[in-house]
N, CA, C and O atoms as a Maestro MAE file, in Angstrom:
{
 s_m_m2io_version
 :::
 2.0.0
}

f_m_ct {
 s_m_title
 :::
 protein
 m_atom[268] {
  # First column is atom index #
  i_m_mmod_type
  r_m_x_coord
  r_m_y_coord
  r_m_z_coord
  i_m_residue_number
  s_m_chain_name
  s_m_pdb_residue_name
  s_m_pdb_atom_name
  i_m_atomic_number
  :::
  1 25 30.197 70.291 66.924 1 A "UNK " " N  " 7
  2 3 31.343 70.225 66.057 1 A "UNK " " CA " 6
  3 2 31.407 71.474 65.187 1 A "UNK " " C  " 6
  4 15 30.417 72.139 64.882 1 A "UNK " " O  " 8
  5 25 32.752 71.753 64.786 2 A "UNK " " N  " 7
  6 3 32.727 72.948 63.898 2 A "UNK " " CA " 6
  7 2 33.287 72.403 62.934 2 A "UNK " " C  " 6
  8 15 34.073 71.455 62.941 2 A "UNK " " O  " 8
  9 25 32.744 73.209 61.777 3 A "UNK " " N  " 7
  10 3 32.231 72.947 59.980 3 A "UNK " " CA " 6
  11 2 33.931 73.491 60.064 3 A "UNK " " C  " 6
  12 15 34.540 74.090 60.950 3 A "UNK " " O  " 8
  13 25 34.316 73.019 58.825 4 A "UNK " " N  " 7
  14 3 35.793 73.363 58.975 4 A "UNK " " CA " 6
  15 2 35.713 74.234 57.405 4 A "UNK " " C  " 6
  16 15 34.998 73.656 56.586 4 A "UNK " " O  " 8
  17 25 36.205 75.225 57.034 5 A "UNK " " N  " 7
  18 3 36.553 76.397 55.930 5 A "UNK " " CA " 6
  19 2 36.698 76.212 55.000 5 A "UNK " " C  " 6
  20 15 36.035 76.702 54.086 5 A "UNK " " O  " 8
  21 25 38.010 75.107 54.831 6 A "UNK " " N  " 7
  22 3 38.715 74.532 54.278 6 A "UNK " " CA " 6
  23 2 38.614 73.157 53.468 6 A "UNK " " C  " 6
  24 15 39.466 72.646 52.741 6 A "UNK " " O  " 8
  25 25 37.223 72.660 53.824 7 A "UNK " " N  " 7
  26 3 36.679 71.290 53.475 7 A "UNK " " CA " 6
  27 2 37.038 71.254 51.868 7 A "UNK " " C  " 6
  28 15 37.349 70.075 51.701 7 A "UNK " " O  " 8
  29 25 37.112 71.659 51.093 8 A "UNK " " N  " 7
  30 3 36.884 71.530 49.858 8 A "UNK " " CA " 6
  31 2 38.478 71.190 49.581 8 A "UNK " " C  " 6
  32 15 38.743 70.131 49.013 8 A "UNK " " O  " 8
  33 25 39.398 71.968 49.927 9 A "UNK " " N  " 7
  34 3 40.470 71.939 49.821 9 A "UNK " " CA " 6
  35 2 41.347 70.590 50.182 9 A "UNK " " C  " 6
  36 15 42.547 70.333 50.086 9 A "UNK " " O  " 8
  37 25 40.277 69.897 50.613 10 A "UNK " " N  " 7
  38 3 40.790 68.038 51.299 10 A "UNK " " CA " 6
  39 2 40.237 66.795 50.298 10 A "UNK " " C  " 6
  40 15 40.581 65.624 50.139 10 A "UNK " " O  " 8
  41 25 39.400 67.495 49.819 11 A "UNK " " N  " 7
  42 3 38.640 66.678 48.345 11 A "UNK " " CA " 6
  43 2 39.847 66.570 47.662 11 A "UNK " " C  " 6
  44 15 40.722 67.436 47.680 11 A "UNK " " O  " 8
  45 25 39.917 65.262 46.915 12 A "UNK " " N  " 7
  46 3 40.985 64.541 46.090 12 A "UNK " " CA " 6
  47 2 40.071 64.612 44.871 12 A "UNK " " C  " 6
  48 15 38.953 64.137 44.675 12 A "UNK " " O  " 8
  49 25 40.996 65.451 44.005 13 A "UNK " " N  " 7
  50 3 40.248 65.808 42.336 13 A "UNK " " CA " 6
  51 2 40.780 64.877 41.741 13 A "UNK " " C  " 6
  52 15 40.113 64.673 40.726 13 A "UNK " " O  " 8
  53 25 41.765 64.067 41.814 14 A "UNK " " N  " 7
  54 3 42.407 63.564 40.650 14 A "UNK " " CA " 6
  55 2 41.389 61.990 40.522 14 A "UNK " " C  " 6
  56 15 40.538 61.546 41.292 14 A "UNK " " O  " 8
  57 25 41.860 61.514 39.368 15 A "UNK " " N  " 7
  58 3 41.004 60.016 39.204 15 A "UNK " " CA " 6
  59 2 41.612 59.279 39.415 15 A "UNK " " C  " 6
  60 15 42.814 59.538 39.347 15 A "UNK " " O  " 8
  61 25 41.119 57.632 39.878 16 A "UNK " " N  " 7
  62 3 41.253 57.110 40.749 16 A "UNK " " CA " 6
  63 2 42.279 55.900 39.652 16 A "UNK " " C  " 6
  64 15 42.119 56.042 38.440 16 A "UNK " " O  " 8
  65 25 43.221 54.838 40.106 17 A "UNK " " N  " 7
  66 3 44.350 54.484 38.639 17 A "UNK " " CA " 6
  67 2 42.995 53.194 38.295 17 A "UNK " " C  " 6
  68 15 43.233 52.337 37.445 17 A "UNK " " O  " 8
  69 25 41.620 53.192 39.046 18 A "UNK " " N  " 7
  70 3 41.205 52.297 37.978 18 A "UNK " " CA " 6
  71 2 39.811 52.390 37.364 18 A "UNK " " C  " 6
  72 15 39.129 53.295 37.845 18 A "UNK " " O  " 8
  73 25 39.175 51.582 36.311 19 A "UNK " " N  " 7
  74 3 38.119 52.141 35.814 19 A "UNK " " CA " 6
  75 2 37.065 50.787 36.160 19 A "UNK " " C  " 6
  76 15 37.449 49.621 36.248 19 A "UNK " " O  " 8
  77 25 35.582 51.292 36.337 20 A "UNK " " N  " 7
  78 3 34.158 50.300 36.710 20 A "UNK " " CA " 6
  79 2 34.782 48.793 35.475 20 A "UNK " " C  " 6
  80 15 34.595 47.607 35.746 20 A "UNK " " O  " 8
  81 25 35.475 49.277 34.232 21 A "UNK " " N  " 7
  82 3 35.420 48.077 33.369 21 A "UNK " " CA " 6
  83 2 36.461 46.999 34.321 21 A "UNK " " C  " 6
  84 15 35.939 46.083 34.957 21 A "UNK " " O  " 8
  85 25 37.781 47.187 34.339 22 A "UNK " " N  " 7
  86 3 38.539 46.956 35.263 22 A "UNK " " CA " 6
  87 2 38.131 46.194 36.275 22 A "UNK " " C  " 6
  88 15 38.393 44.991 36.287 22 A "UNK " " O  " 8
  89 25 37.464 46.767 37.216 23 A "UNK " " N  " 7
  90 3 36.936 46.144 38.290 23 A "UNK " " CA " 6
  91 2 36.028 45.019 38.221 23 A "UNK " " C  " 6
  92 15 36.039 44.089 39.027 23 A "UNK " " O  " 8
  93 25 35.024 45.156 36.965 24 A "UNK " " N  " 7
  94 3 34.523 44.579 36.246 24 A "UNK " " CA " 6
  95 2 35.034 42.856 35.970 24 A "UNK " " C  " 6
  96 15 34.470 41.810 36.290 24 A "UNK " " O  " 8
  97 25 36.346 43.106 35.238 25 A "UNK " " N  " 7
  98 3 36.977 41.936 34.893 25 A "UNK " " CA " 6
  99 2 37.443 41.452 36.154 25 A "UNK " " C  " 6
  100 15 37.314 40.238 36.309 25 A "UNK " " O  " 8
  101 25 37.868 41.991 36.938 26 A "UNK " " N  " 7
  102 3 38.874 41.521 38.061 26 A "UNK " " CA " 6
  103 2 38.085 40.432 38.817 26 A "UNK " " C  " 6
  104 15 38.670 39.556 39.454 26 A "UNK " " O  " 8
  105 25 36.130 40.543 38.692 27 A "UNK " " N  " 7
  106 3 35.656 39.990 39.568 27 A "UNK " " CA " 6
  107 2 35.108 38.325 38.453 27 A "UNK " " C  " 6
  108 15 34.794 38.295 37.263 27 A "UNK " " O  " 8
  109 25 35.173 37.423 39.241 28 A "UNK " " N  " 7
  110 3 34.991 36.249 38.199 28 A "UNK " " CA " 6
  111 2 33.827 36.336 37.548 28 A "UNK " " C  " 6
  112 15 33.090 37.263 37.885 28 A "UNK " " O  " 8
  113 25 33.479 35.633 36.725 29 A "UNK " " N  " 7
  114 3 32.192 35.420 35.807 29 A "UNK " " CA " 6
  115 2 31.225 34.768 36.532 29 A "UNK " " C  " 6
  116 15 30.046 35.039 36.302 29 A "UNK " " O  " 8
  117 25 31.578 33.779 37.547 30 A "UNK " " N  " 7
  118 3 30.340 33.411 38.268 30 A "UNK " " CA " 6
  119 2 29.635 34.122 39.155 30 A "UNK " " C  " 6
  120 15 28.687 33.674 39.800 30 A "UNK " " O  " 8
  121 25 30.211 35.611 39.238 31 A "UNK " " N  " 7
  122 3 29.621 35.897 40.223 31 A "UNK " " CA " 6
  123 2 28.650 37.204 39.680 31 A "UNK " " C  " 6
  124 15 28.159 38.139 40.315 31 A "UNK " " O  " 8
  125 25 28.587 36.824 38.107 32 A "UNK " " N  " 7
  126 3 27.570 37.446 37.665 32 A "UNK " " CA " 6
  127 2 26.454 36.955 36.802 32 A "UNK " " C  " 6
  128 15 25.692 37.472 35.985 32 A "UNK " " O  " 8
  129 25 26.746 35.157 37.544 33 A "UNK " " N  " 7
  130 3 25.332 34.156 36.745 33 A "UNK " " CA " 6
  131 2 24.254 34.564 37.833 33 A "UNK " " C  " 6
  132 15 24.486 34.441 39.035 33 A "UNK " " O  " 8
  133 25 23.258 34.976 37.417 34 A "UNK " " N  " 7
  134 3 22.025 34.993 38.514 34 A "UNK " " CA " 6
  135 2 21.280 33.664 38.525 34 A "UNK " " C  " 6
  136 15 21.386 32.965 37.517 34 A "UNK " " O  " 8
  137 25 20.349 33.119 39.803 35 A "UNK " " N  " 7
  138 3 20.317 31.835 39.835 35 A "UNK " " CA " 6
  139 2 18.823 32.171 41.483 35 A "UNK " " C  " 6
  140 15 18.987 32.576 42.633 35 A "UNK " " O  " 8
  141 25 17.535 31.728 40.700 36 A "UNK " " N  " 7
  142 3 16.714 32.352 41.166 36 A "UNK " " CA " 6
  143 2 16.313 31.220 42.723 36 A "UNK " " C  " 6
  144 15 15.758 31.595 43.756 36 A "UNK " " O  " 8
  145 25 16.741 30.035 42.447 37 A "UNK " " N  " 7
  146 3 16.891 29.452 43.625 37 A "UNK " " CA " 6
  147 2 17.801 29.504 44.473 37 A "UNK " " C  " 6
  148 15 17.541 28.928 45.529 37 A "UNK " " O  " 8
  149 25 19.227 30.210 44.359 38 A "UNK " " N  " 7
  150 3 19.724 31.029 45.321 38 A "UNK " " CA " 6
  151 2 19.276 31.993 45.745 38 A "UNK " " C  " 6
  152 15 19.355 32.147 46.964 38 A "UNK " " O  " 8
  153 25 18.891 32.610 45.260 39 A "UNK " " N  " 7
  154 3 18.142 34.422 45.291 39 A "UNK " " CA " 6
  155 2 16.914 34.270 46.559 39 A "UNK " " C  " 6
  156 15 16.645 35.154 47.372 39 A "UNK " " O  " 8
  157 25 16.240 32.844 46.471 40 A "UNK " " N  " 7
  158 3 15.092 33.156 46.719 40 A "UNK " " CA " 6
  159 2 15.637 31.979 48.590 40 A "UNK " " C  " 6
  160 15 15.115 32.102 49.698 40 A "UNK " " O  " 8
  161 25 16.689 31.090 48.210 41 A "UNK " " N  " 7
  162 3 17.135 30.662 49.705 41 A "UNK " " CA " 6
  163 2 17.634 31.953 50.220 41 A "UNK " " C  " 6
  164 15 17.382 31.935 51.425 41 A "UNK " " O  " 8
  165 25 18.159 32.959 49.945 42 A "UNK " " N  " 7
  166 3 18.311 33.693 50.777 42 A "UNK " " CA " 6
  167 2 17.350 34.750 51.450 42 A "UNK " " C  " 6
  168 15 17.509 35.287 52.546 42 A "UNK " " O  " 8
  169 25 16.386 34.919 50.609 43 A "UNK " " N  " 7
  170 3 14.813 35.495 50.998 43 A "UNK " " CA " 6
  171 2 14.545 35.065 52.096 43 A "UNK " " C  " 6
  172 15 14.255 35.673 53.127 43 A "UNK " " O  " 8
  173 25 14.710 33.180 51.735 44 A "UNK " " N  " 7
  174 3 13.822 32.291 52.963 44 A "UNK " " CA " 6
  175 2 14.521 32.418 54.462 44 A "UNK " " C  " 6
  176 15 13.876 32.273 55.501 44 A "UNK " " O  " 8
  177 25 16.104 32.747 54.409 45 A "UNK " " N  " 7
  178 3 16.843 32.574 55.886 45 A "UNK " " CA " 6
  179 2 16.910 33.805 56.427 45 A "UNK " " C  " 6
  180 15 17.435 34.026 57.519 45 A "UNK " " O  " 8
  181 25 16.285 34.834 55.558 46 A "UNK " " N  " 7
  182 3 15.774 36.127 55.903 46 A "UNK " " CA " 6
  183 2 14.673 36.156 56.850 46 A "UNK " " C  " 6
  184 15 14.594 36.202 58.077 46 A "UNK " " O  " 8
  185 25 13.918 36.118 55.965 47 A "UNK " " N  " 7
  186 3 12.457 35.855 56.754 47 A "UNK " " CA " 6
  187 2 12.177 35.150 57.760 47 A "UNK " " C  " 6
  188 15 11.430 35.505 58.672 47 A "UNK " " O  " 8
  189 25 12.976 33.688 57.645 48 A "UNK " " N  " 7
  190 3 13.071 32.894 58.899 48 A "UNK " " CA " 6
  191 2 14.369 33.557 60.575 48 A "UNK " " C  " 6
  192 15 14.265 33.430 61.795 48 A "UNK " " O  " 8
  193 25 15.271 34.125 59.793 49 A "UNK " " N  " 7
  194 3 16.108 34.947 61.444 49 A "UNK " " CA " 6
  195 2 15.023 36.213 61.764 49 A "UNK " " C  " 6
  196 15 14.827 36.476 62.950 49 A "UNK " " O  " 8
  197 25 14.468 36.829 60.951 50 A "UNK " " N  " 7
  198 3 13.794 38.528 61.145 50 A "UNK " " CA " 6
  199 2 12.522 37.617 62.042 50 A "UNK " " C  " 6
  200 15 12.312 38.057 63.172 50 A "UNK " " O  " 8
  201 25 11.817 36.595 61.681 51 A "UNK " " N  " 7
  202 3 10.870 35.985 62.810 51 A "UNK " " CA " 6
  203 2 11.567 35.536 64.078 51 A "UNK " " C  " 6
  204 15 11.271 35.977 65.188 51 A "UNK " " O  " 8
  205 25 12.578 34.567 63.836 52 A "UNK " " N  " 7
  206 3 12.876 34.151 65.024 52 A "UNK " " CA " 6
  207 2 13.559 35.546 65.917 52 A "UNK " " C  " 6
  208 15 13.518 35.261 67.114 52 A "UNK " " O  " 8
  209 25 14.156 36.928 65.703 53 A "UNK " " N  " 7
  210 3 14.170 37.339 66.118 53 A "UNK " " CA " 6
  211 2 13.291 37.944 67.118 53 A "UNK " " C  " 6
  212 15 13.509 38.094 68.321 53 A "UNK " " O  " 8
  213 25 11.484 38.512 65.912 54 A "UNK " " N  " 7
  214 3 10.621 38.969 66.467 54 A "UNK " " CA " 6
  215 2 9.986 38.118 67.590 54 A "UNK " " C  " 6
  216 15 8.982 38.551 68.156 54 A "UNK " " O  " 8
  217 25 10.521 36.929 67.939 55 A "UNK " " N  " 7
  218 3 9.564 35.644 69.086 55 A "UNK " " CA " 6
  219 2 10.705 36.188 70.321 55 A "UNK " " C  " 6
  220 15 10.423 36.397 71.500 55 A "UNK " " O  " 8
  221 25 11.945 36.331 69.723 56 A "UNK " " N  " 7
  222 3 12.912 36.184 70.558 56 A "UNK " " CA " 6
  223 2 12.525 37.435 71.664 56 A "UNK " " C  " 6
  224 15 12.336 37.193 72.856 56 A "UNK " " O  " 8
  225 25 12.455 38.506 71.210 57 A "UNK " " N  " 7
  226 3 12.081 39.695 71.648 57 A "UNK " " CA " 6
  227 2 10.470 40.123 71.983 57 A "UNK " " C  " 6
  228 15 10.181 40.863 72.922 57 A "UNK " " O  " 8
  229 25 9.554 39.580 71.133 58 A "UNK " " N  " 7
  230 3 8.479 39.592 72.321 58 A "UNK " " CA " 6
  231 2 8.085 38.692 73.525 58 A "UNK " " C  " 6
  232 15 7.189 38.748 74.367 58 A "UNK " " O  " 8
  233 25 9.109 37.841 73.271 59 A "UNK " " N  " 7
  234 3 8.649 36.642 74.551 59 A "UNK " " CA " 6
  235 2 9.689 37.242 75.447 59 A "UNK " " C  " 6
  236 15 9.397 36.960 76.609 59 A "UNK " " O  " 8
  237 25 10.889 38.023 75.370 60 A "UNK " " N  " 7
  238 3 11.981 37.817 76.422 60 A "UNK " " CA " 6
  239 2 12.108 39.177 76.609 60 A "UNK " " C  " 6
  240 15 12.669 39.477 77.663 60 A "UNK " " O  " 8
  241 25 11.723 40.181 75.838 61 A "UNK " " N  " 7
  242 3 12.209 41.570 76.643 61 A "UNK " " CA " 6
  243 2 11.594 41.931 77.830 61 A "UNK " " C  " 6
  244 15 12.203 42.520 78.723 61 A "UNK " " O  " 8
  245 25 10.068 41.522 77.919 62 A "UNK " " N  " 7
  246 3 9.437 42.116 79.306 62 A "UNK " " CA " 6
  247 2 10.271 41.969 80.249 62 A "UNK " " C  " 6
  248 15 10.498 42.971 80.927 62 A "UNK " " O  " 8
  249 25 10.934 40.781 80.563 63 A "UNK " " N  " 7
  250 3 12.139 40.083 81.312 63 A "UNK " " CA " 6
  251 2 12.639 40.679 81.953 63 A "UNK " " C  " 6
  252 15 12.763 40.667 83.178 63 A "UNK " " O  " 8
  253 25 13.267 41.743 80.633 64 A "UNK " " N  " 7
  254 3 14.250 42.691 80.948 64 A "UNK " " CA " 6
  255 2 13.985 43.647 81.899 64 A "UNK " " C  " 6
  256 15 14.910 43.985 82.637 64 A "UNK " " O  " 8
  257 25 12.574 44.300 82.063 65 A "UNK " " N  " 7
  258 3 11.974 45.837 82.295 65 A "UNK " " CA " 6
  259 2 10.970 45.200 83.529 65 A "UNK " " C  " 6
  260 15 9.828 45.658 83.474 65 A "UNK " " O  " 8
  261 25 11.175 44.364 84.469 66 A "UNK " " N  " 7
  262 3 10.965 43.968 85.710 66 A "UNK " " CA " 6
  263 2 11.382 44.727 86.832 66 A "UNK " " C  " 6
  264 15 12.442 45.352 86.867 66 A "UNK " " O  " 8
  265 25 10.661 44.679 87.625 67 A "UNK " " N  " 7
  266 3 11.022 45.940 88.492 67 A "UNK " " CA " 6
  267 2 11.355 44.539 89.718 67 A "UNK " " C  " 6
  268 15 11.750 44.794 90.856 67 A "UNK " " O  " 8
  :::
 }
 m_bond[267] {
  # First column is bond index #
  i_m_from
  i_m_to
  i_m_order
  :::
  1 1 2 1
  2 2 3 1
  3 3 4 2
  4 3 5 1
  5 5 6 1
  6 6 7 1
  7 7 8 2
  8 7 9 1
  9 9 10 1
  10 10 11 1
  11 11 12 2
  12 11 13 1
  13 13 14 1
  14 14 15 1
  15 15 16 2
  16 15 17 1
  17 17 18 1
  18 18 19 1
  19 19 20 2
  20 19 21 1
  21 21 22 1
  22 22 23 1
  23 23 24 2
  24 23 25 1
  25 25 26 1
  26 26 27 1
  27 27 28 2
  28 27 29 1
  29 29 30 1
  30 30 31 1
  31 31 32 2
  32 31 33 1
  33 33 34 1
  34 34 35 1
  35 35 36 2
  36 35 37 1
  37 37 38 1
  38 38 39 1
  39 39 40 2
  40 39 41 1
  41 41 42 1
  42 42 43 1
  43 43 44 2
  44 43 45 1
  45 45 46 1
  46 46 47 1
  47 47 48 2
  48 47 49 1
  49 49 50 1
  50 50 51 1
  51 51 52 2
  52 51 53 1
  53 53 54 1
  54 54 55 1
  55 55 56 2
  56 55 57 1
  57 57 58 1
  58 58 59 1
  59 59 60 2
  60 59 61 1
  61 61 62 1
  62 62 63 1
  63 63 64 2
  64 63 65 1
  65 65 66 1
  66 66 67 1
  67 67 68 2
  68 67 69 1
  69 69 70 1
  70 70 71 1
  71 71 72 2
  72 71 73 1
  73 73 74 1
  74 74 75 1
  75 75 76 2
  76 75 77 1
  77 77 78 1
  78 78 79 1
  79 79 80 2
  80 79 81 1
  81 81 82 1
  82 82 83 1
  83 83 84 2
  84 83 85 1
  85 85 86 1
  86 86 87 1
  87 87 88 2
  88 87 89 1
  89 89 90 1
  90 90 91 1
  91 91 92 2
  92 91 93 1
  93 93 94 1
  94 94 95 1
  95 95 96 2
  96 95 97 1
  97 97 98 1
  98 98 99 1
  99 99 100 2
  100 99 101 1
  101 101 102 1
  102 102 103 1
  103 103 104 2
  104 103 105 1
  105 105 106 1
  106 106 107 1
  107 107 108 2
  108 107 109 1
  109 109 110 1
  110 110 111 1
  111 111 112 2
  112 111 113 1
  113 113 114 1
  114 114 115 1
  115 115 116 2
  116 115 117 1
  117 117 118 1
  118 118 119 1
  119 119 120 2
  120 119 121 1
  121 121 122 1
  122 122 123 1
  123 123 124 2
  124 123 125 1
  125 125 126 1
  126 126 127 1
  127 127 128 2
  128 127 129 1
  129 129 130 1
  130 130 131 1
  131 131 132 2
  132 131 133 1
  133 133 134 1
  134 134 135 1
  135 135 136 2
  136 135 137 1
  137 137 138 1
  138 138 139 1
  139 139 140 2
  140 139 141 1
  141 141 142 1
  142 142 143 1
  143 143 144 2
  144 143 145 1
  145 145 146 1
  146 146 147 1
  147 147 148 2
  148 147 149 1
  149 149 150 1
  150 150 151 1
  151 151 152 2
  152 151 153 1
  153 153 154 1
  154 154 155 1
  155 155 156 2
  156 155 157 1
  157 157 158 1
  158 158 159 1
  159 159 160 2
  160 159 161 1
  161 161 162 1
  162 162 163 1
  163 163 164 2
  164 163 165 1
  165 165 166 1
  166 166 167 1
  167 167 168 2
  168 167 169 1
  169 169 170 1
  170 170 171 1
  171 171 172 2
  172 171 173 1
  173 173 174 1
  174 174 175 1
  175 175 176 2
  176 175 177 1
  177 177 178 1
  178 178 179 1
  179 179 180 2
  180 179 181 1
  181 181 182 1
  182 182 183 1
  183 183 184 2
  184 183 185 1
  185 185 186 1
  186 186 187 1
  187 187 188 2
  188 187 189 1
  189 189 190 1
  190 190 191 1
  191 191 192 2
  192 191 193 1
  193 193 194 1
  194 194 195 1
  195 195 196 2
  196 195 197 1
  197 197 198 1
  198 198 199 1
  199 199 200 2
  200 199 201 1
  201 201 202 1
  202 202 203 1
  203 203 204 2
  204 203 205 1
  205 205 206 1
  206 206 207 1
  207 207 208 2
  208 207 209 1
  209 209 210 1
  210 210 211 1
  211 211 212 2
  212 211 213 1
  213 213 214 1
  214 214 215 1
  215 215 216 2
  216 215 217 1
  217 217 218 1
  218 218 219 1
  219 219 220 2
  220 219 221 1
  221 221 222 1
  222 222 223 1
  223 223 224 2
  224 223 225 1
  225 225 226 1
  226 226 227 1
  227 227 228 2
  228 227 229 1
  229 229 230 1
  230 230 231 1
  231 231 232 2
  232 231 233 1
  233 233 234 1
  234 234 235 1
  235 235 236 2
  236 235 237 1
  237 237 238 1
  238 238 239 1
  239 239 240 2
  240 239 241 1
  241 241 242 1
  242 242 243 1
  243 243 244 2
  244 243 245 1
  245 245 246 1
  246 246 247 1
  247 247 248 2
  248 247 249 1
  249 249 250 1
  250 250 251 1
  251 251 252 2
  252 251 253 1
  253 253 254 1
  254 254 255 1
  255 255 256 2
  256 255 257 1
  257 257 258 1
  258 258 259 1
  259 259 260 2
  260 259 261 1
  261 261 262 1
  262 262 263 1
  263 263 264 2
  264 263 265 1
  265 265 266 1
  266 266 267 1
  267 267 268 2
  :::
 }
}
């Protein structure tokens, strides 16, 4: 690919019509209660797909690479 000359000249200087506070409000209040037994079910369905993946794939790829 070629670097283009002109790159800078495509950058948008101006600011954007809204501000982090803004966005801030726009989003509800509950979704900035933290809540450590949610936090930590989602740890657990983590850990539990990233295993069932790792069974999934050492029991079934050899499968694949059979001659």
């Amino acid at each position: 690919m070629r670097a283009s000359g002109n790159a800078l000249q495509r950058v948008s200087t101006s600011k954007p019509p809204f501000t982090i506070g803004k966005i801030k409000k726009a989003i509800p209040p509950h979704c900035f209660q933290q809540s450590l037994i949610c936090s930590f079910s989602f740890v657990a369905r983590d850990l539990i797909l990233v295993s069932l993946f790792y069974y999934i794939v050492t029991t079934y790829l050899h499968l694949l690479f059979r001659n």
